[in-house]
C-alpha positions as CSV (number, residue, x, y, z in Angstrom):
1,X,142.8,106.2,46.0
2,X,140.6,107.7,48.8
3,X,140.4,106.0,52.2
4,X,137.0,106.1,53.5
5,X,137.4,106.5,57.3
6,X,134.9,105.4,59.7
7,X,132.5,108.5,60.1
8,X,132.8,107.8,64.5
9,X,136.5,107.8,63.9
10,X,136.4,111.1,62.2
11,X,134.0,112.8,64.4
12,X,135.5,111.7,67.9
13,X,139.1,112.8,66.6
14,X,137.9,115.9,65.2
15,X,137.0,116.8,69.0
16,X,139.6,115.3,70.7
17,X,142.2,117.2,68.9
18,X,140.4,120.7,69.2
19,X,140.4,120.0,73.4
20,X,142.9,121.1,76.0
21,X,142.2,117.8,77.3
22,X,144.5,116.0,74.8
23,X,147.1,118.0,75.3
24,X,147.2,117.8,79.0
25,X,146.9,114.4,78.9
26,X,150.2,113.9,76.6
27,X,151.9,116.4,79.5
28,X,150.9,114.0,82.3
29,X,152.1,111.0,79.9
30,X,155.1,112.4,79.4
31,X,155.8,113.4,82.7
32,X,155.0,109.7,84.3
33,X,157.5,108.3,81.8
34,X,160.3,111.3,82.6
35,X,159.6,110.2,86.4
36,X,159.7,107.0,86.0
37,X,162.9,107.4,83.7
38,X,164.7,109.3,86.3
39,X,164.0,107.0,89.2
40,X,165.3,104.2,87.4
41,X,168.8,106.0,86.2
42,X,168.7,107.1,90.1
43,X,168.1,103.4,91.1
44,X,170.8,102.4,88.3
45,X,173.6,105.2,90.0
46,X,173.0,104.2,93.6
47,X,173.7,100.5,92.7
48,X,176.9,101.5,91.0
49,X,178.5,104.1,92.7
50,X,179.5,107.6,91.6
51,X,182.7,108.0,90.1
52,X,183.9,106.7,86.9
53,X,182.8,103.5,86.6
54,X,179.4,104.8,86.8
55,X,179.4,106.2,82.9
56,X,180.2,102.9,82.0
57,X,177.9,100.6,84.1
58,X,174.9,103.4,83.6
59,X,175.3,102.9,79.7
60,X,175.4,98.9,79.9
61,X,172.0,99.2,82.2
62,X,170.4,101.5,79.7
63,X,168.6,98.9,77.9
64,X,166.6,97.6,81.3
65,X,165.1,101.0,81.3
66,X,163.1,99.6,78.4
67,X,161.0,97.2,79.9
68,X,160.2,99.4,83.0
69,X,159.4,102.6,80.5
70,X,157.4,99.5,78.6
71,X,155.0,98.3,81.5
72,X,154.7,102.1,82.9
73,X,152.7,102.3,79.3
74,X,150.9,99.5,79.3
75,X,149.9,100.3,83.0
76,X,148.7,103.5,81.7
77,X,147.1,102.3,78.6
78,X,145.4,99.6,80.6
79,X,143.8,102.5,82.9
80,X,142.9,104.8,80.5
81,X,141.3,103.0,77.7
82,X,138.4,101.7,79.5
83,X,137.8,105.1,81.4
84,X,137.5,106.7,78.1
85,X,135.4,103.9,75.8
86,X,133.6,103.1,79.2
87,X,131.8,106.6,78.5
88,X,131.2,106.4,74.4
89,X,127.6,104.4,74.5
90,X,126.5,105.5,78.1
91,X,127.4,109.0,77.6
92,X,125.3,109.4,74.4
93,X,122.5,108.0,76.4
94,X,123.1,110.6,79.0
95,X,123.4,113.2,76.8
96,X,120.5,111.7,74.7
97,X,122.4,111.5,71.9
98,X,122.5,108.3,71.4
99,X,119.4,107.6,69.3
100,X,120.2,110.1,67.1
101,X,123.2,108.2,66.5
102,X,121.3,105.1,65.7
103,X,119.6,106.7,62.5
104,X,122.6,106.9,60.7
105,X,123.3,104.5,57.7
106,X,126.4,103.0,59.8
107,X,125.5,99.6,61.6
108,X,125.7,98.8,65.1
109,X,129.5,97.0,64.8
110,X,130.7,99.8,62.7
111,X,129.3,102.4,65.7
112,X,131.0,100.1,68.1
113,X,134.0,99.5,66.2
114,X,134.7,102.9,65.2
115,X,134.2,103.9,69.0
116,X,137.2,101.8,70.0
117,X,139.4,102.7,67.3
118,X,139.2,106.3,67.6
119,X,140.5,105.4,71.3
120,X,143.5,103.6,70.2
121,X,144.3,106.0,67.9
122,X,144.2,108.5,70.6
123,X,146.4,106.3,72.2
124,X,148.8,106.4,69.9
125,X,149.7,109.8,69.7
126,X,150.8,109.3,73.5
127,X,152.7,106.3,72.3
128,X,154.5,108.2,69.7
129,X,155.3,111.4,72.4
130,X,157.0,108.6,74.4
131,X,159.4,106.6,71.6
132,X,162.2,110.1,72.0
133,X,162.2,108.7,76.0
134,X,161.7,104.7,74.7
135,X,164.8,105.2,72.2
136,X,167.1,105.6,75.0
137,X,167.1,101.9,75.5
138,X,168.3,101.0,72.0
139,X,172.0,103.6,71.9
140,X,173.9,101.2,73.3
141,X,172.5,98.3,70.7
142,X,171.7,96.1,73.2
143,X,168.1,96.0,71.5
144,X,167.5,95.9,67.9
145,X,164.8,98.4,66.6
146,X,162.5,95.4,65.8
147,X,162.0,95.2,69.0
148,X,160.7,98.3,69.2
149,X,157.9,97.9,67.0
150,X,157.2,94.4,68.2
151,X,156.5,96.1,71.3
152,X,154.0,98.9,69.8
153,X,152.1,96.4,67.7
154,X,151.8,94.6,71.3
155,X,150.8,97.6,73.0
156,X,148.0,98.1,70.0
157,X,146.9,94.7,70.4
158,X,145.9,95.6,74.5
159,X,144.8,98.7,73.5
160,X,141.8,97.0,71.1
161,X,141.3,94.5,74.4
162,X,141.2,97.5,76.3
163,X,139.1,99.4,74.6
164,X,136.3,96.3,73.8
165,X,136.4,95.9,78.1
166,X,135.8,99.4,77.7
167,X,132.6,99.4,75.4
168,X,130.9,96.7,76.3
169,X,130.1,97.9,79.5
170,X,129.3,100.9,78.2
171,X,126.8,98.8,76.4
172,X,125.3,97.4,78.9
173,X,125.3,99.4,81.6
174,X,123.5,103.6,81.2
175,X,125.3,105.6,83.2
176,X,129.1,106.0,82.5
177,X,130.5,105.6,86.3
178,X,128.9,102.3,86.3
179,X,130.8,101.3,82.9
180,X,133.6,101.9,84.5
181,X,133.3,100.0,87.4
182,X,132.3,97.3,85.3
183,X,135.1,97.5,83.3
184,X,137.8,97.4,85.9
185,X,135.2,94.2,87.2
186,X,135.6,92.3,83.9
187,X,139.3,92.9,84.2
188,X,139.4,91.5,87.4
189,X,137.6,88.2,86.2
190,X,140.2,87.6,82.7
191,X,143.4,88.9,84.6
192,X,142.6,86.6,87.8
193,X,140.0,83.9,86.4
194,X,142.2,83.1,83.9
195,X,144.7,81.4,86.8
196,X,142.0,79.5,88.7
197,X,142.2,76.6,87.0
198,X,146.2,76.4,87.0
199,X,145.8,77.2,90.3
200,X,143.7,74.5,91.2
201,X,145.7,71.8,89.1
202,X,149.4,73.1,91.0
203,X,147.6,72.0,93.9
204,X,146.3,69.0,92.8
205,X,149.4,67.9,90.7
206,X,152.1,70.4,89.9
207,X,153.7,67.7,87.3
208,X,150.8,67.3,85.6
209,X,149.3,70.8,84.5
210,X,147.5,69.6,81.4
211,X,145.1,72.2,79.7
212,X,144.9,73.9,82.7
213,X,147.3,76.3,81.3
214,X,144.9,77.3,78.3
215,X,142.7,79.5,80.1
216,X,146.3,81.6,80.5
217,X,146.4,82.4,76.7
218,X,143.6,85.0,77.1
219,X,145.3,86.8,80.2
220,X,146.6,89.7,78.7
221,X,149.4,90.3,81.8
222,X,151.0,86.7,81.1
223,X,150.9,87.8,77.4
224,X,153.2,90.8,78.3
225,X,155.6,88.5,80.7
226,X,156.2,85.8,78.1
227,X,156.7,89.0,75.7
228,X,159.2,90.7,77.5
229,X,161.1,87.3,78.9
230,X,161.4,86.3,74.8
231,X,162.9,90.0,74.3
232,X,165.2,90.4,77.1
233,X,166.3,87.1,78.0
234,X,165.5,84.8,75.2
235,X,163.9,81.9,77.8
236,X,159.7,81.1,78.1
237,X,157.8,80.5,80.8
238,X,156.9,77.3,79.5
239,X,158.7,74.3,78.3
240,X,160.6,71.9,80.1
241,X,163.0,74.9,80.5
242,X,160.6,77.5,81.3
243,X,161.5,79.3,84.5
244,X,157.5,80.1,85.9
245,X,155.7,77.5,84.4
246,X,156.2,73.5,83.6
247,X,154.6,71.8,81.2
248,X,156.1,68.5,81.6
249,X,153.7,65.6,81.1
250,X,150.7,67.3,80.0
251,X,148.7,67.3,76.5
252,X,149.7,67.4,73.0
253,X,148.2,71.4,73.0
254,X,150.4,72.3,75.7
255,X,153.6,71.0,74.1
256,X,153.1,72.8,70.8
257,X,152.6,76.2,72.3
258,X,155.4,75.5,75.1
259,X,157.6,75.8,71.5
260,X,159.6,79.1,71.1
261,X,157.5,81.7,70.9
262,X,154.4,79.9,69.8
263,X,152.1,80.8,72.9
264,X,153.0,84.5,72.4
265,X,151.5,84.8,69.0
266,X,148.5,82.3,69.8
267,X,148.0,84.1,73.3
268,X,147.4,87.5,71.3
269,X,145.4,85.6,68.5
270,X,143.6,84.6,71.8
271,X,143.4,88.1,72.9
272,X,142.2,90.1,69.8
273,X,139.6,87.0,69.3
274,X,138.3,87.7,72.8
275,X,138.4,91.5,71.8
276,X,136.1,91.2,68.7
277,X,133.8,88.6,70.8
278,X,133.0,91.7,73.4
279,X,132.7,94.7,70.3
280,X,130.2,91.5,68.7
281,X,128.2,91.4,72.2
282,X,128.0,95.2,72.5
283,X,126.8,95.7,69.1
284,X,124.1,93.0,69.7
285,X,123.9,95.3,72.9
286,X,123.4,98.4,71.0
287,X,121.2,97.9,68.1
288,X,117.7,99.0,68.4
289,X,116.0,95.9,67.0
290,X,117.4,93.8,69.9
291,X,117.1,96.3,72.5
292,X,113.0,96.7,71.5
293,X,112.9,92.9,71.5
294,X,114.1,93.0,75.1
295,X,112.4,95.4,76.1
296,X,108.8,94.1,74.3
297,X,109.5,90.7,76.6
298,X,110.2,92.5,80.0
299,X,106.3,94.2,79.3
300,X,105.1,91.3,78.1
301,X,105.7,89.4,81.6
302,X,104.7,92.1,83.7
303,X,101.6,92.3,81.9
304,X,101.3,88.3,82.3
């Protein structure tokens, strides 16, 4: 059976695999990981010593170098992905391209979608340079391998959040330095927005936090620490036991997802919900019958 890619995907991997730019981008990947795995065995030797015990204490701390080799990815993935899909609609306006594009028999979404995937899949090949470095953690089975790949369907899952920040300001704005600050702006409002209204409740009541924690399941960064406190330590940051966050006396909602690992999985069904929600508003954004509309009811008033 023949899979039928999406046309965008196609096209925008074609030319990012025929660039230098690829390639010097996996060498400055790699080489923030390599740093960043060297400072941390340095950190781990000057803590121990550096005889004999060392060999043995440096193996037992070799699984922490997985989380910090983890959030040194998802700090770079979290960069890069909207600089990249920032440009995809506002540089085909700039390079007037972009109504060309809208000719073809593929719809708005599909444009928009296919955008943001061939981004993530981009992504991935950096992902996949990094597991040699990332495998490190697991030789001394303190991890299982599940883990692993509980962490790169994770990192996937930001990537697609990423990427929709990424193209829907693309979408609305024309030229691609403006995405970008726009982007990084509508990061700003989810990762700090989100924490307002817990926030505001801790200093009301810190007992009673009530749905105030909700807002938190679409905040990608406490996604990533309940994540990594469920891998590495087993605990939550919610429950009666949860070492960040108490959800003693609230709602009915809080209690369920304060339940093993229940807000993780409804946080990223949060997340990639939120994700589709921007790709929906930048197809709206993009397709020509709603752009003429707008721009047919901006004449109309100044003709008024």
């Amino acid at each position: 059976m023949k899979i039928r890619w999406n046309p965008i995907v196609k096209k925008d991997l074609k030319v990012a695999v025929r660039s230098m730019r690829l390639s010097w981008g996996l060498f400055g990947y790699e080489a923030v990981l390599a740093v960043t795995f060297l400072l941390a065995v340095q950190i781990i030797q000057s803590q121990n010593g550096v005889f004999a015990p060392v060999t043995r204490n440096l193996y037992s701390y070799l699984v922490y170098l997985f989380p910090v080799i983890a959030v040194v990815q998802v700090c770079i993935v979290g960069v890069y992905m909207p600089v990249i899909t920032a440009s995809s609609i506002s540089g085909e306006k700039e390079r007037q391209t972009f109504d060309i594009m809208l000719t073809t028999c593929m719809s708005p979404f599909s444009i928009v979608f296919g955008k943001v995937m061939s981004a993530v899949l981009r992504i991935l090949f950096f992902v996949a340079a990094s597991l040699p470095i990332m495998a490190l953690s697991f030789v001394v089975g303190g991890l299982s391998w599940r883990n692993l790949f509980y962490f790169l369907a994770a990192l996937i899952l930001f990537s697609v959040f990423a990427g929709s920040v990424g193209i829907l300001s693309s979408a609305l704005c024309r030229k691609s330095v403006s995405a970008v600050l726009l982007a990084f702006g509508i990061y700003l409002v989810i990762f700090g927005g989100t924490f307002v209204p817990w926030m505001g409740r801790m200093i009301i009541d810190s007992d009673k936090m009530g749905e105030s924690l909700l807002p938190l399941l679409f905040n990608p960064i406490l996604f990533f620490e309940e994540f990594f406190a469920h891998m590495m330590m087993g605990e939550s940051l919610f429950g009666t036991q949860g070492y960040r966050f108490s959800v003693r006396e609230t709602g009915l909602v809080t209690h369920l997802l304060s339940r093993d690992s229940v807000w993780m999985f409804v946080s990223g069904g949060c997340i990639l919900a939120l994700s589709f929600l921007f790709m929906g508003i930048a197809a709206y954004k993009v397709n020509p019958l709603h752009a003429g509309a707008g721009r047919s009811g901006k004449k109309q008033g100044r003709n008024a």
